[in-house]
C-alpha positions in Angstrom: 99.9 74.5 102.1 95.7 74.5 102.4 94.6 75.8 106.0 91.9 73.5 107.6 88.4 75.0 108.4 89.9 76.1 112.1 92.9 77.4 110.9 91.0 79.3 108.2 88.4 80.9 110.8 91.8 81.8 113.0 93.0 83.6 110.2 89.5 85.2 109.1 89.3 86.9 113.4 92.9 88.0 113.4 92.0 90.0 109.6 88.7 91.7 111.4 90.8 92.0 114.9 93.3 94.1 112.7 90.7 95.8 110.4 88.8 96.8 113.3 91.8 98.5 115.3 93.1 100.2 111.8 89.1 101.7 111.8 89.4 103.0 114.8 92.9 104.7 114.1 91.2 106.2 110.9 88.2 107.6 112.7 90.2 108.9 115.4 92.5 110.5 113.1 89.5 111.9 111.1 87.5 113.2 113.7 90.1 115.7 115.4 89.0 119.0 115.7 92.1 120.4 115.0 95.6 119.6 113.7 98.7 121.2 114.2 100.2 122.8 111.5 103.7 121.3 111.8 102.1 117.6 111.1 101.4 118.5 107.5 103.8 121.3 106.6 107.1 120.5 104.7 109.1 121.4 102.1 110.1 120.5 98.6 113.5 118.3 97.8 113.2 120.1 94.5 111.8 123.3 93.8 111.5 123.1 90.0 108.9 120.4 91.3 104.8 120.8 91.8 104.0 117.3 93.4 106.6 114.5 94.6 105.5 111.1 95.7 107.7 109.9 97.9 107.5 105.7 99.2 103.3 106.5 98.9 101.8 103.0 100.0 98.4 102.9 100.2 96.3 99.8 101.5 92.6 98.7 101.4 91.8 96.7 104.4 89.5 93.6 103.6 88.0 90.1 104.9 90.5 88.7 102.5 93.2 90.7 103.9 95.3 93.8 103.4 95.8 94.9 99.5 99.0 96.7 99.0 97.7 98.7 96.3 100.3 101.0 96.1 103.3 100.0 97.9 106.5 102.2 98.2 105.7 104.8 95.0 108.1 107.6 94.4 108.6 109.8 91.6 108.4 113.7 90.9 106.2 115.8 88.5 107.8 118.8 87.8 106.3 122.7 86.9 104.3 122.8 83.3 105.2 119.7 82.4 103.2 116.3 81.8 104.2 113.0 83.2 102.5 109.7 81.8 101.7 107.0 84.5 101.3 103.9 82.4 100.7 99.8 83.2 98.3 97.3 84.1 95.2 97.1 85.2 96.1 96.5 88.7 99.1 98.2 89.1 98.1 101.0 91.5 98.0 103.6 88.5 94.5 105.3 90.0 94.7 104.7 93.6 98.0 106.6 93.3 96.0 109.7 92.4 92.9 108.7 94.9 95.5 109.2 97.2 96.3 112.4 95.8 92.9 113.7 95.5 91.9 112.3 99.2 89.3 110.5 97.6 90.3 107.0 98.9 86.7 105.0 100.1 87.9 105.3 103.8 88.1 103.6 106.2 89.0 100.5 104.0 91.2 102.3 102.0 93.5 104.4 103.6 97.7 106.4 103.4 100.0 103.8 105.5 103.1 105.3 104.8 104.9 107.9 102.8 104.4 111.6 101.7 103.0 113.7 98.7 104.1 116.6 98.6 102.5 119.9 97.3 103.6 123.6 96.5 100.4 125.3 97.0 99.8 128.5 95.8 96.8 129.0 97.9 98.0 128.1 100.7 101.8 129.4 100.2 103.4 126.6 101.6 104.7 123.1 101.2 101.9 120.6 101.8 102.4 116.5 102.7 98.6 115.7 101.1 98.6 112.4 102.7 97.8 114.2 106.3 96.8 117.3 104.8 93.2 117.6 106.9 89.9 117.2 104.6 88.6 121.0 105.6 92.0 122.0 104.2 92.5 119.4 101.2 88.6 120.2 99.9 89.9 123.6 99.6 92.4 123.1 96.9 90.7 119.9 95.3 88.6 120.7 92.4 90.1 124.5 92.7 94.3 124.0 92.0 94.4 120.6 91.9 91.8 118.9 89.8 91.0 115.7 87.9 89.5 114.8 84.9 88.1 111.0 85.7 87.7 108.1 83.4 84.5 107.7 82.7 82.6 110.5 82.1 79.0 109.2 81.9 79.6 108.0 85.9 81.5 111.0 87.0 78.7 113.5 85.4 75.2 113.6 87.7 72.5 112.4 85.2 69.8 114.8 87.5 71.0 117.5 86.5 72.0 119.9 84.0 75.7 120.2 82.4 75.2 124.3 83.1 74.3 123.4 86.9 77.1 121.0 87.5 80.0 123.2 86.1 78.6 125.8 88.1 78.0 123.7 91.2 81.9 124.1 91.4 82.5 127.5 90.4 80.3 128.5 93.7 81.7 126.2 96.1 85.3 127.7 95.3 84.3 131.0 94.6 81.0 131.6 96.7 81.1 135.8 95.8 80.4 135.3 92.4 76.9 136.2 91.3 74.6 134.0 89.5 75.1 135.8 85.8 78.9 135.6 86.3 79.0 132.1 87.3 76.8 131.3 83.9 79.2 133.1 81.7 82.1 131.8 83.2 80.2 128.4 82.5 79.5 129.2 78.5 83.5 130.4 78.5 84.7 127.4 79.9 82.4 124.9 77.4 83.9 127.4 74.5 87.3 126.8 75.5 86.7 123.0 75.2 85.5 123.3 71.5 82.4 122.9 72.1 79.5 124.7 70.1 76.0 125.4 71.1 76.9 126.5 74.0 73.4 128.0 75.3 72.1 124.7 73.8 74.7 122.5 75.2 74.5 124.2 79.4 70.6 122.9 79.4 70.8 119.7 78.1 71.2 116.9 80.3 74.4 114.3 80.4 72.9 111.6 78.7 71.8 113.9 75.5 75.5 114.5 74.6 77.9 111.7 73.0 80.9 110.0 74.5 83.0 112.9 73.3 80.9 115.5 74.1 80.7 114.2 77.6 83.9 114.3 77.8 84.9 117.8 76.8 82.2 118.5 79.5 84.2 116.7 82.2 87.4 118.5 81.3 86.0 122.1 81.2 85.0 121.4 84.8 88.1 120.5 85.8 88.9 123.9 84.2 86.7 125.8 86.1 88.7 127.6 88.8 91.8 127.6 86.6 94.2 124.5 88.6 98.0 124.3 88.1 97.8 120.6 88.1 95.5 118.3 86.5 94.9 114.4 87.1 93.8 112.9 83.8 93.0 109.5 84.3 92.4 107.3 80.9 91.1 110.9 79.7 90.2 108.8 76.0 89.6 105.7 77.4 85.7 105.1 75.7 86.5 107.2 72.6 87.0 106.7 69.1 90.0 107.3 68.0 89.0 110.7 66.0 87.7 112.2 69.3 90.5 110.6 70.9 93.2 112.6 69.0 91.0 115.6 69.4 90.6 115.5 73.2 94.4 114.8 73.4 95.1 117.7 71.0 92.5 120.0 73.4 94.6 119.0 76.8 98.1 120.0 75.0 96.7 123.3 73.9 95.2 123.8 77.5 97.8 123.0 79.2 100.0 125.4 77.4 97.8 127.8 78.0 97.7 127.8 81.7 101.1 126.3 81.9 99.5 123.4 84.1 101.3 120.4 85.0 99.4 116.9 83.9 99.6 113.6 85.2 98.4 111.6 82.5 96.9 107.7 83.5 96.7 105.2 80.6 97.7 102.0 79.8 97.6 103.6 76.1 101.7 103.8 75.4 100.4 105.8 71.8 99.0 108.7 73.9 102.0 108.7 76.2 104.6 108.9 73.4 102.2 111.7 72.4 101.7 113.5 75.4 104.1 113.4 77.9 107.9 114.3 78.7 108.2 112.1 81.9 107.0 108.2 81.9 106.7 106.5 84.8 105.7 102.2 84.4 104.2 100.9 87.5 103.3 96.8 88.4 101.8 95.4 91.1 101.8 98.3 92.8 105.6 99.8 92.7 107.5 101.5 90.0 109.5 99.4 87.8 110.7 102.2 85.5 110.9 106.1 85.1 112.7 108.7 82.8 111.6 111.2 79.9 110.0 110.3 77.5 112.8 109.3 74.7 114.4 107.2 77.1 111.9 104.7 77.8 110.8 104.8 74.1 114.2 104.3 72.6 116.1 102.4 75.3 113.5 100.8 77.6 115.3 98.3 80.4 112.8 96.8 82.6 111.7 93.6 80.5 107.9 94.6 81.8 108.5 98.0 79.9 109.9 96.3 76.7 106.8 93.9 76.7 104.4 96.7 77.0 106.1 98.2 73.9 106.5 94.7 72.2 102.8 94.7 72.6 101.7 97.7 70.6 100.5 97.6 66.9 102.7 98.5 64.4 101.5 99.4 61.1 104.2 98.6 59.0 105.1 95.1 60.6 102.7 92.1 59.1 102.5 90.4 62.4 99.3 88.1 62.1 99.0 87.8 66.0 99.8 90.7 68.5 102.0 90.4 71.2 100.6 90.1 75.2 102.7 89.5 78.1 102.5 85.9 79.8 100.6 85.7 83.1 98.6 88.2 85.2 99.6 90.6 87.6 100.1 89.1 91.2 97.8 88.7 93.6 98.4 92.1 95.8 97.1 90.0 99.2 99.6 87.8 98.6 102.8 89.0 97.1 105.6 86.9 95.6 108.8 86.7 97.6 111.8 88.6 95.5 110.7 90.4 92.1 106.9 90.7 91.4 107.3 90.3 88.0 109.5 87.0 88.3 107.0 84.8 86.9 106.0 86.5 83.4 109.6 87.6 82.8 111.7 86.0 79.9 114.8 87.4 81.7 114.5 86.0 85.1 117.9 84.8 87.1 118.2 83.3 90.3 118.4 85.8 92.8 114.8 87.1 91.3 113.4 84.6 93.6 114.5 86.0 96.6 115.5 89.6 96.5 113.4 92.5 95.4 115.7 94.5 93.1 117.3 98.3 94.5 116.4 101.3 92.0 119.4 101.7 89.8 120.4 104.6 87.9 121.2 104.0 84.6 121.5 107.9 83.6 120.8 110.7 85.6 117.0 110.7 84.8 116.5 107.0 83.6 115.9 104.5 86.8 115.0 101.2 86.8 114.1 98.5 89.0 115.7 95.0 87.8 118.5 92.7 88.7 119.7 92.4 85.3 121.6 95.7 85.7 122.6 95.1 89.1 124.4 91.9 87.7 125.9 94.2 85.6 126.7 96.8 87.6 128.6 94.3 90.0 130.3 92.5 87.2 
């Protein structure tokens, strides 16, 4: 039902009324001088685990209203291993590692709820990064925990030279090093990328390399103080697909080599099947599926999952039209009652109207979200 003009300007003062008192929360939060140890201290449910997101929600608050971008994420990524984080545009795939990184545009978007958890070596404890302090979390972003981002020629300062910005990070983490160390730990890191020219390649200026090149750039500065865990988010997003295969073959190799931990964003189910042991599928903000890598491949459940595999290419199949999934994702204002994914899905029943479906374990390391196997499961 359409809200008259008063009704509508009602609604529009109770939104800034709200916004306004969450600001000030924020701020307040922010601004203390210090905080108690104990409020961001914890511990691991699993050791064998480097990060676990545990019912992460994450809102923007708007004129429009409050966007659940991210709204009751949990899943683990264990020690060396990669996990694949794949759906939608939309689905709260980045602003799930924003909210890792603590680089969510505040005070609009801001942690309501939840914890992520961190085993930091630097700090030699258990940390929840979600009230982790800025002066603290600065500390181990960009030096253990970094993030290659999706867009290089936007994440890359077009002022300055490649050699100044890789070593722009090497001195903030590692002030002692001298001006000749930090330049040869800069040529190093653009060798280990496979990149040639390397005196050649620290003077020149962002927008004199290609899309590739660019991109190996980014990822040897998220190299540069050696991390344990490394955000890649659409890492070949702009590429072709020859550079794409070789920038995916460079992150295996390096990650083997440092025995890092990867949490790999795409919407690209070919570079997941490539990449990772763990997938987790996300829509409209939640996780609708998550298990190793053959699982959801070979025996997918969620009917989102099995139309995001439906939709892929396939050489050897003379399909004349590819495959998309009905619809959009929802509205994340203005969430559907019961399923989210109700009104694209071929498989709907009744009580998807009402009832948001329970996680269910199909095996010990497959879970899904769906009624379908609840039914099941009852019957």
């Amino acid at each position: 039902m359409a809200l008259n003009k008063k009704e509508l300007k009602q609604k529009e003062k109770e939104i800034k009324k709200f916004n306004r008192q969450k600001f000030k929360e924020y701020t307040k939060q922010k601004n203390r001088k210090s905080v108690p140890e104990q409020e961001y201290v914890t511990e691991m449910k699993n050791s064998n685990n480097l990060i676990e997101f545990d019912n992460l929600q994450t809102y923007f608050y708007t004129d429009a209203g409050t966007v659940k971008s991210v709204d009751g994420v949990s899943f683990d990524i264990p020690i060396g291993k990669t996990v694949g984080v794949v759906g939608e545009s939309g689905c709260g795939k980045s602003v799930t590692s924003l909210s890792l990184m603590g680089l969510l545009p505040g005070p609009y978007g801001q942690i309501a709820g939840g914890e992520i958890r961190y085993n930091s070596k630097e700090l030699g404890k258990t940390v929840n990064l979600a009230k982790l302090p800025q002066s603290i979390h600065s500390k181990i972003r960009g030096g253990e925990i970094s993030m290659i981002f999706q867009e290089p020629m936007t994440s890359l300062n077009p002022i300055f030279t490649i050699g100044e910005q890789i070593e722009e990070v090497i001195y903030y983490h590692d002030p002692k090093e001298t001006k000749e160390g930090r330049k040869q730990r800069t040529l190093e890191l653009l060798k280990s990328v496979g990149i040639s020219r390397v005196e050649e390649i620290y003077k020149s200026y962002p927008h004199e390399l290609s899309g590739g090149m660019r991109q190996r750039v980014v990822i040897a500065m998220s190299l540069a103080c050696g991390p344990n865990f490394i955000v890649a988010d659409e890492p070949t997003t702009a590429l072709d697909v020859t550079i794409q295969a070789q920038i995916l073959d460079l992150l295996r190799e390096l990650k083997n080599k440092i025995n890092a931990s990867i949490m790999l964003i795409t919407h690209d189910l070919g570079v997941v099947a490539e990449m990772a042991d763990y997938v987790v599928i996300m829509y409209a903000g939640r996780v609708v599926e998550k298990g190793d890598v053959h699982e959801i491949f070979k025996n997918p459940k969620h009917p989102y999952t099995r139309g995001l595999l439906k939709s892929r290419p396939v050489l050897q199949e003379g399909t004349e039209r590819l495959y998309s999934i009905p619809g959009a994702v929802p509205n994340p204002i203005n969430m559907p009652s019961g399923c989210f994914f109700k009104n694209r899905c071929e498989n709907c029943i009744d009580i998807c109207d009402t009832v948001y479906p329970e996680l269910i374990d199909i095996t010990d390391t497959h879970k899904v979200t769906c009624h379908l196997y609840n039914e099941r499961k009852e019957g």
